[in-house]
C-alpha positions as CSV (number, residue, x, y, z in Angstrom):
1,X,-47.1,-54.3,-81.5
2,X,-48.6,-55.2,-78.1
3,X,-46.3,-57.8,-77.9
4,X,-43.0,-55.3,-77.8
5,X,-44.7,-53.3,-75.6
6,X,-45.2,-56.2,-72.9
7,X,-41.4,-56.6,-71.6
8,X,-41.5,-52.8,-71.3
9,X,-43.9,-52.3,-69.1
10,X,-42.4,-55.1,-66.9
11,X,-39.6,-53.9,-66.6
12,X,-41.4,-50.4,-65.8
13,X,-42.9,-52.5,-63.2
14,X,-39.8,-53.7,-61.5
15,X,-38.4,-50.3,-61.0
16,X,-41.6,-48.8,-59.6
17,X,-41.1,-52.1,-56.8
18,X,-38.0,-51.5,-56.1
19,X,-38.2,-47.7,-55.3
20,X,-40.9,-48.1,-53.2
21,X,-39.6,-50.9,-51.7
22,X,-36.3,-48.0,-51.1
23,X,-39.2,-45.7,-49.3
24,X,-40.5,-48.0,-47.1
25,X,-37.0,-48.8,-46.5
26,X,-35.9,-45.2,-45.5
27,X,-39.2,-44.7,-43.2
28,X,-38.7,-47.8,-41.1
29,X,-36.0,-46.3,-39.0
30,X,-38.2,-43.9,-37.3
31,X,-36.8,-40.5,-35.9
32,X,-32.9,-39.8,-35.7
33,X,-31.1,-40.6,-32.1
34,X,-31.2,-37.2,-29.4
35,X,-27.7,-35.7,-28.9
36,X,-26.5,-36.6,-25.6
37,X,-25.9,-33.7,-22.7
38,X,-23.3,-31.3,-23.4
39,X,-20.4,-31.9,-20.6
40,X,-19.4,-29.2,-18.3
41,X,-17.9,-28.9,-14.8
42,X,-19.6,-27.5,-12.1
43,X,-18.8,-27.1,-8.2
44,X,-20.3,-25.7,-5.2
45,X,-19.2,-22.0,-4.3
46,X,-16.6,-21.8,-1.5
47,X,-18.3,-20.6,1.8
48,X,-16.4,-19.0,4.6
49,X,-16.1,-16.0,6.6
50,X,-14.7,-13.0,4.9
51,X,-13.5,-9.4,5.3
52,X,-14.1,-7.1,2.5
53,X,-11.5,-4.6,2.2
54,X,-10.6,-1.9,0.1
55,X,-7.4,-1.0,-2.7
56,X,-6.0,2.2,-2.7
57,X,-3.0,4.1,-4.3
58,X,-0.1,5.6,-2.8
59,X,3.3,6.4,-2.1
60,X,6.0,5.3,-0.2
61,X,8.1,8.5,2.2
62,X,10.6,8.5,4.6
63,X,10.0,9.0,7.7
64,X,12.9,11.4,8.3
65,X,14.7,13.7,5.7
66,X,16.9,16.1,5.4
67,X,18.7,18.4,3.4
68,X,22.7,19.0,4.5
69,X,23.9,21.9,4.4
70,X,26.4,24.2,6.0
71,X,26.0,26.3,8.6
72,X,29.4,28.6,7.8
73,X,30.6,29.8,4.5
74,X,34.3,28.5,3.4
75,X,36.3,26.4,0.9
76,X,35.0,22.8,0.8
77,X,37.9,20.7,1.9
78,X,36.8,17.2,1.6
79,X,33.8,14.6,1.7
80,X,34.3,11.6,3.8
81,X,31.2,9.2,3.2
82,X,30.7,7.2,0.4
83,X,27.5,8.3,-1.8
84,X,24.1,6.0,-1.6
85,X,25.6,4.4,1.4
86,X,24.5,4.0,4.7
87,X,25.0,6.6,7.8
88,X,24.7,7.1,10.9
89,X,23.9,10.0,13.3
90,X,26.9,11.7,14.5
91,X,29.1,10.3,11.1
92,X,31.8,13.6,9.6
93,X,30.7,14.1,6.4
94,X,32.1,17.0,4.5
95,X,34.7,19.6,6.4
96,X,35.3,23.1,5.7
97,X,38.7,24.9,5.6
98,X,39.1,25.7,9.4
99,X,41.8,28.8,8.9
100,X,39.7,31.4,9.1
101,X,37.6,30.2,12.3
102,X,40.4,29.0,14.3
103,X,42.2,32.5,13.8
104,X,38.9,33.9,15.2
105,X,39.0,31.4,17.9
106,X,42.1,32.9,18.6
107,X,41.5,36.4,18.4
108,X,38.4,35.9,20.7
109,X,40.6,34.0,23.4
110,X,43.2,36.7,23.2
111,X,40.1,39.2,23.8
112,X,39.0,37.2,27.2
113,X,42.5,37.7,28.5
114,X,42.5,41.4,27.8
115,X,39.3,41.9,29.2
116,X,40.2,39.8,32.4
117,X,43.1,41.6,32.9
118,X,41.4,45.2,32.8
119,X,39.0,43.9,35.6
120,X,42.0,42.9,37.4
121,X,43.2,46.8,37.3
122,X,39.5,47.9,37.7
123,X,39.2,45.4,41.0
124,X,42.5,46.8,42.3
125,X,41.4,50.2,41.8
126,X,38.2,50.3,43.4
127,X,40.0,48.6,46.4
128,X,42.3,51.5,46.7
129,X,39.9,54.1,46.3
130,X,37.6,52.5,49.2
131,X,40.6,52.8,51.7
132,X,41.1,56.2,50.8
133,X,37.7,57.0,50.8
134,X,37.5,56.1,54.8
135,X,40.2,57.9,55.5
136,X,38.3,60.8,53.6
137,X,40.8,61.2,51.5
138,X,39.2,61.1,48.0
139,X,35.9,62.2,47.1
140,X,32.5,59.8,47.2
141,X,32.1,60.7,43.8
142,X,35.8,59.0,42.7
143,X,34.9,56.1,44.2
144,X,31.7,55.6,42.3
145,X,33.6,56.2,39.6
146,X,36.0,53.5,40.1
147,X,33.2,50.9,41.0
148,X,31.8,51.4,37.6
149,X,34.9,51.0,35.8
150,X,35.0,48.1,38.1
151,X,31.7,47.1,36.9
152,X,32.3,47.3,33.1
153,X,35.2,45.9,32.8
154,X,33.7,42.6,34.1
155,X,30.8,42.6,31.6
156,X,33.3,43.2,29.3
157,X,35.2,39.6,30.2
158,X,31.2,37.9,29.7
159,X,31.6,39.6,26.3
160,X,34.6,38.5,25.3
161,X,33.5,35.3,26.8
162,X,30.2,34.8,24.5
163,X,32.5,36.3,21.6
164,X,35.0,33.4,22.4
165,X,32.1,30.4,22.6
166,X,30.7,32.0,19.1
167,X,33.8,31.4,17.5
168,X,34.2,28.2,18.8
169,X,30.5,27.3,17.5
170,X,31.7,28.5,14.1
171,X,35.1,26.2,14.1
172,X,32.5,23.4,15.3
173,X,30.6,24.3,12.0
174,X,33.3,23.7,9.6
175,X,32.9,19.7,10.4
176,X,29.3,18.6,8.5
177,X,28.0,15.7,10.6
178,X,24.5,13.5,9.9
179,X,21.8,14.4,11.5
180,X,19.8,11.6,11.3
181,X,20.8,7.6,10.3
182,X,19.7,6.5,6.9
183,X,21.0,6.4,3.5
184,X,22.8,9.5,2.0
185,X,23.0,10.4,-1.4
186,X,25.0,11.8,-3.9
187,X,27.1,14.9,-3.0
188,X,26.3,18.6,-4.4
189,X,29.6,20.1,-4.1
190,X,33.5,18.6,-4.7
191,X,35.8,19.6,-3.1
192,X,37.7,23.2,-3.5
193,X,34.2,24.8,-4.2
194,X,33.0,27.6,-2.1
195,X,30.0,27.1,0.4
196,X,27.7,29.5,1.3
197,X,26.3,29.2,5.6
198,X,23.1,27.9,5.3
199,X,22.1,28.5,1.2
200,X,24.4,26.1,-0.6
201,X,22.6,22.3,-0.7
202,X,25.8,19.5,0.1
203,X,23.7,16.0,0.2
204,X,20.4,14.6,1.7
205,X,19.8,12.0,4.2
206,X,16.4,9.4,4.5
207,X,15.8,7.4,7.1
208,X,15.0,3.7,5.8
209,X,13.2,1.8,8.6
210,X,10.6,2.1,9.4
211,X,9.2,3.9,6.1
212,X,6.1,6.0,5.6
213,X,3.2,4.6,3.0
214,X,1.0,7.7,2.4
215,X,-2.6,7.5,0.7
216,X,-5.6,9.2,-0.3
217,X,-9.1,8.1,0.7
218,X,-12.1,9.2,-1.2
219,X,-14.9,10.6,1.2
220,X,-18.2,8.1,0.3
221,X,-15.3,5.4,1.6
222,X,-14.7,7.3,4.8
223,X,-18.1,7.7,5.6
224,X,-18.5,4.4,5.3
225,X,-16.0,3.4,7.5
226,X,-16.9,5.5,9.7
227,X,-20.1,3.9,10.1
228,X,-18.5,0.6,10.3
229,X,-16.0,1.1,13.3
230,X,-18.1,3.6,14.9
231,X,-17.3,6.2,17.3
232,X,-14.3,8.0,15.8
233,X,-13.9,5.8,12.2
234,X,-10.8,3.9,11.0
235,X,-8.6,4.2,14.2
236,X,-4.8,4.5,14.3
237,X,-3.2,1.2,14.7
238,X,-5.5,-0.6,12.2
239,X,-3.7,-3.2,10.1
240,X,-3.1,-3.0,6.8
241,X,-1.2,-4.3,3.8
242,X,0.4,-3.1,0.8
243,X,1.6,-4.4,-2.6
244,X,4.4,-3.0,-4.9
245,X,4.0,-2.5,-8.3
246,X,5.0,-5.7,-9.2
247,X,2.3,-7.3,-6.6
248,X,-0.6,-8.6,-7.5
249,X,-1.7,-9.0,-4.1
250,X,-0.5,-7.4,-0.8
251,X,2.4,-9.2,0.6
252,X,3.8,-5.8,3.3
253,X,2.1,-5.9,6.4
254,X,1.9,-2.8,8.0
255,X,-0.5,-0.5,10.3
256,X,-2.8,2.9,9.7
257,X,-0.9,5.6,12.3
258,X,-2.1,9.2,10.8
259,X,-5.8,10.6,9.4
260,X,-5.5,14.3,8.4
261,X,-8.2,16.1,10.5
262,X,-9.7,17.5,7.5
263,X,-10.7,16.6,3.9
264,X,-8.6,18.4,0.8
265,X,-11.6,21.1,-0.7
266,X,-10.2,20.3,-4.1
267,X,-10.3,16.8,-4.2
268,X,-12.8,15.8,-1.3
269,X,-10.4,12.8,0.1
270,X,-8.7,12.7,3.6
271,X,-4.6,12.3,3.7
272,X,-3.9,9.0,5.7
273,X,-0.9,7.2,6.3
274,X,0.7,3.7,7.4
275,X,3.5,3.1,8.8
276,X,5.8,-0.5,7.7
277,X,8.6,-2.2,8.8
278,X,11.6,-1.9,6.6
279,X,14.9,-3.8,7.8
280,X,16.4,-4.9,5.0
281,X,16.1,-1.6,2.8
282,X,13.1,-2.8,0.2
283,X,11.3,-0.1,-0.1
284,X,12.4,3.2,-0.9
285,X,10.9,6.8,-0.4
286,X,8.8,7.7,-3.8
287,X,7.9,4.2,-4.8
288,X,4.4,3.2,-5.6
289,X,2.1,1.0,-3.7
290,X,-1.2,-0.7,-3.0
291,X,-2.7,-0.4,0.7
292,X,-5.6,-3.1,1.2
293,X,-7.3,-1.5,4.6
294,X,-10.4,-3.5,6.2
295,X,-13.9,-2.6,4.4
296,X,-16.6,-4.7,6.6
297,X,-16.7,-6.6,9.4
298,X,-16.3,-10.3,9.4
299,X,-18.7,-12.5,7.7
300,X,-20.1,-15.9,6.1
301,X,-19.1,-15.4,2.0
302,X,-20.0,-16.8,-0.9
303,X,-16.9,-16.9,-2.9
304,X,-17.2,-18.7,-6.9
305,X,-14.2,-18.3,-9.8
306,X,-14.6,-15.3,-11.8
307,X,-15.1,-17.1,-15.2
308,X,-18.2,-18.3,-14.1
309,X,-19.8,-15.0,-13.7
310,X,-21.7,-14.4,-17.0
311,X,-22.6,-11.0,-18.4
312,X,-26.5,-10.6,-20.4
313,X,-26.5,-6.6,-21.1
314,X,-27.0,-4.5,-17.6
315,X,-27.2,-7.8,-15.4
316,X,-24.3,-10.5,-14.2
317,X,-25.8,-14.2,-13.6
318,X,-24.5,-17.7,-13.2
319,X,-25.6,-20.9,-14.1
320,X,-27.2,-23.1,-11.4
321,X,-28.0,-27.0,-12.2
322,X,-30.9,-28.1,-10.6
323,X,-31.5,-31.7,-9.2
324,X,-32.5,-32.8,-12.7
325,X,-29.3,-32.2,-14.2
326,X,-31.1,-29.2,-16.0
327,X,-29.5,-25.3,-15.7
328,X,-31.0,-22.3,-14.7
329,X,-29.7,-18.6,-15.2
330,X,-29.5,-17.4,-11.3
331,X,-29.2,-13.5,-11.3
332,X,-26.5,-12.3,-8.9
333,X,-24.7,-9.0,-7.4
334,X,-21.0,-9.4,-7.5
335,X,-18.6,-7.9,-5.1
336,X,-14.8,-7.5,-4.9
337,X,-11.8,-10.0,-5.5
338,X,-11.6,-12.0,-2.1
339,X,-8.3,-14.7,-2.5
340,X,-8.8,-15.0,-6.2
341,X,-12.3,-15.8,-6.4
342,X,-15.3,-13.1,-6.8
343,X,-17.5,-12.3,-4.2
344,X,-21.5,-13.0,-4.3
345,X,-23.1,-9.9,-2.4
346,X,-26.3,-11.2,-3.4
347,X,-28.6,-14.0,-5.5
348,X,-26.7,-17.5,-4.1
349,X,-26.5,-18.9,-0.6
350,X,-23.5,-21.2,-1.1
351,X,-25.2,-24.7,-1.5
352,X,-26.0,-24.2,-5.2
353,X,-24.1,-26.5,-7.8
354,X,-23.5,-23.9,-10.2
355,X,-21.3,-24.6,-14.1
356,X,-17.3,-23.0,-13.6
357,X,-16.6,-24.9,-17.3
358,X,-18.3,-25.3,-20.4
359,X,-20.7,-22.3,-19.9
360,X,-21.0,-21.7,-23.6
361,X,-22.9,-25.2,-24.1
362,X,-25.1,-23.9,-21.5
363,X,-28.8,-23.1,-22.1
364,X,-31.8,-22.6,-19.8
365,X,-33.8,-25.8,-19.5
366,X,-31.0,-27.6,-20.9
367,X,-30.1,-31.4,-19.3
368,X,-26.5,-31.0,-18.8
369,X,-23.9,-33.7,-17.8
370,X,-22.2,-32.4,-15.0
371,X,-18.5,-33.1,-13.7
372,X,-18.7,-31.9,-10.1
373,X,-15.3,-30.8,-8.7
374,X,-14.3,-29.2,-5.4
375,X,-13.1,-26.1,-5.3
376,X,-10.0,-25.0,-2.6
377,X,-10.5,-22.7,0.2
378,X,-7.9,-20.8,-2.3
379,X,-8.0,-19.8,-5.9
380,X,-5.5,-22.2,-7.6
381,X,-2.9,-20.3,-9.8
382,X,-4.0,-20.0,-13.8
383,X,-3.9,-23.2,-15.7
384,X,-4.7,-25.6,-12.6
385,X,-7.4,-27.9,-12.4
386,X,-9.8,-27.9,-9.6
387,X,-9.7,-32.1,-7.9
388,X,-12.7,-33.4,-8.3
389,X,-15.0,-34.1,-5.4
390,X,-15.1,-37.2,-3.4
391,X,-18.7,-38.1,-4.4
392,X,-18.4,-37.2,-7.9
393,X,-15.4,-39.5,-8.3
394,X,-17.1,-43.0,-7.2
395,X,-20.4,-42.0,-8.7
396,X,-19.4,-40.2,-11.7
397,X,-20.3,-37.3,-14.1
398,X,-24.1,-36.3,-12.7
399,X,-26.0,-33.2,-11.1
400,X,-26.6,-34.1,-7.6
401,X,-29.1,-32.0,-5.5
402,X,-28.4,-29.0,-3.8
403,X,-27.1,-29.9,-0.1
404,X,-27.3,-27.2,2.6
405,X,-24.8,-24.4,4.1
406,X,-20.9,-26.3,4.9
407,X,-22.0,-25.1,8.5
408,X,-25.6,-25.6,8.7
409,X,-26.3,-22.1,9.7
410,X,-28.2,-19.0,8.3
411,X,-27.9,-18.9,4.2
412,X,-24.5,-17.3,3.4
413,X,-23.8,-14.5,0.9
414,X,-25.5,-11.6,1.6
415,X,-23.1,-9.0,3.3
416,X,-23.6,-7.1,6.2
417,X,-25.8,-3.4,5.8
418,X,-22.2,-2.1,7.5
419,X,-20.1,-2.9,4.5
420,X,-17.8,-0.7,2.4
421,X,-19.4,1.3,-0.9
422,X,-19.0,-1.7,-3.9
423,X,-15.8,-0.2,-6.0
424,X,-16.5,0.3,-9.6
């Protein structure tokens, strides 16, 4: 019995060796490798001098325009322009049938001879009735009477004189001329309809350059700029640009000519207006537009891509990496689009290496290998790729320490006290 039993228990034995032999196995390897540092790409903000400024919606308007219409009532006889085209001042446009007001021409001239002729008679009269009257043979009182016959029939030639140039004025009428140059448009009336003096609309007329660009602005803005280009405000003659509706940034330069003297009750803005440049015909009266007007003086800028601005609830940060290679969450105050990067009002000074790539690998305290890249004075367009930096390209991917202002002087990004209100 103890004999079966012995080969079982060494083989028992052999099994128990071997799994420990397994443990000790598993146990010399000590603790599993560290993964190595996330890779992002980080670059030092863009410092420069910047002027803040200030979007605001408006609307294109001629700067002349008029309604057409006749001044006499008639048949309209034809249209000589060609509609949407271009006039200019002085050009015939529509005529009415003359008949009528050249037969009162007529009538009128006929009526200045008549009237002539009876001061002819009245002249000759009076003459007579002088010699007579030294000779004592007529009456003082016939004599006065024949002066004032004298007398009215010549007021009656500057009658018929005024009467004439009237009906002249009215035969001028029946030929419609522009105005003003610009382009016309379409015509009211065809021809054969009747025209009614100074009721019935024919065409309008626009000028086209220069054109009007007119805009509202909302009063915390114009206090502020008020403050800032103290005394008097945003001056006439300030420049400006505008965008179109299919714009993303201002490409019409132009210049602020008009402030309304008073703000609109209802709305609380102030009416302004710009005046632009429009030779070749662009921009047309009721189109749309962007102004961009000066918000802040001139100033040294902190400018970093807008991806790398980071929301956490009711505060915006960025990630900094430090000399170690480790990041940090750096709270800032953001400010307005400035050449397709975001503006820092507040929280960086411009010599911070701070993560534009790669932020959702980021932690705080975490060792991060950075790819350090420049960034251009310029946003580049969507889908380009920032070069890298001189430095980072010989030594390679690493965090380098934070360096000092690009011109040495007082810590950039905080904007002057005299800036604009930040836009929401």
């Amino acid at each position: 019995m103890n004999s079966k039993r012995l080969p079982l228990l060494s083989l028992l034995t052999v099994f128990g060796a071997a799994f420990a032999l397994a443990g000790c196995g598993d146990n010399s390897g000590g603790k599993a490798a560290a993964p190595p540092p996330p890779q992002v790409t980080a670059a030092h903000p863009v410092v420069r001098p910047v002027v803040e400024h200030d979007d605001f919606t408006g609307r294109f308007e001629a700067v002349e325009a008029v309604e057409v219409r006749a001044r006499v009532s008639g048949v309209l006889e034809s249209v000589l322009f060609r509609e949407g085209g271009m006039v200019k001042q002085g050009d015939l446009l529509f005529v009415i049938d003359r008949r009528p007001y050249q037969a009162a021409v007529d009538q009128a001239l006929a009526a200045v001879k008549s009237a002539k002729a009876r001061v002819d008679f009245a002249v000759g009269d009076l003459d007579r009735a002088r010699s007579l009257s030294r000779s004592g043979n007529i009456s003082e009182q016939v004599l006065e009477t024949r002066r004032q016959t004298a007398q009215v029939a010549q007021a009656d030639v500057a009658g018929a004189e005024a009467n004439l140039e009237a009906a002249r004025l009215n035969l001028s009428f029946t030929e419609i001329r522009a105005p003003i140059s610009g382009r016309i448009g379409r015509r009211e009336l065809t021809e054969g309809n009747l025209v009614v003096a100074n009721s019935t609309l024919l065409t309008n007329i626009v000028s086209v350059d220069p054109i009007y660009f007119y805009f509202d602005i909302d009063e915390r803005s114009l206090l502020a700029y008020t403050r800032l280009l103290q005394p008097g405000g945003e001056k006439p003659g300030t420049d400006v640009m505008v965008a179109l509706s299919d714009e993303e940034e201002p490409s019409l330069h132009g210049k602020l000519d008009f402030l309304s003297n008073r703000l609109d009750p209802g709305t609380g803005t102030l009416r302004a207006r710009a005046v632009l440049p429009n030779p070749g015909g662009l921009l047309k009266a009721g189109m749309f537009g962007r102004i961009r007007i000066p918000g802040s003086a001139p100033y040294k800028g902190v400018l970093i891509p807008d991806v790398a601005v980071m929301t956490d609830q009711n505060r915006r940060f960025v990630w900094v990496v430090d000399e170690g290679g480790v990041a940090r969450a750096q709270v800032v105050r953001p400010g307005p689009h400035i050449d397709g990067y975001r503006l820092i009002r507040s929280g960086l000074k411009g010599d911070e290496l701070i993560v534009i790539n790669g932020m959702i690998r980021v932690r705080p305290g975490l060792k991060l290998a950075a790819k350090v890249v420049e960034l251009p004075p310029k946003a580049t367009p969507a889908g380009a790729v920032a070069a890298p930096a001189p430095d980072a390209a010989k030594s390679g991917p690493k965090a380098p320490g934070a360096g000092k202002a690009p011109d040495g002087g007082a810590p950039a990004g905080k904007a002057p006290d005299n800036k604009t209100p930040e836009k929401k």
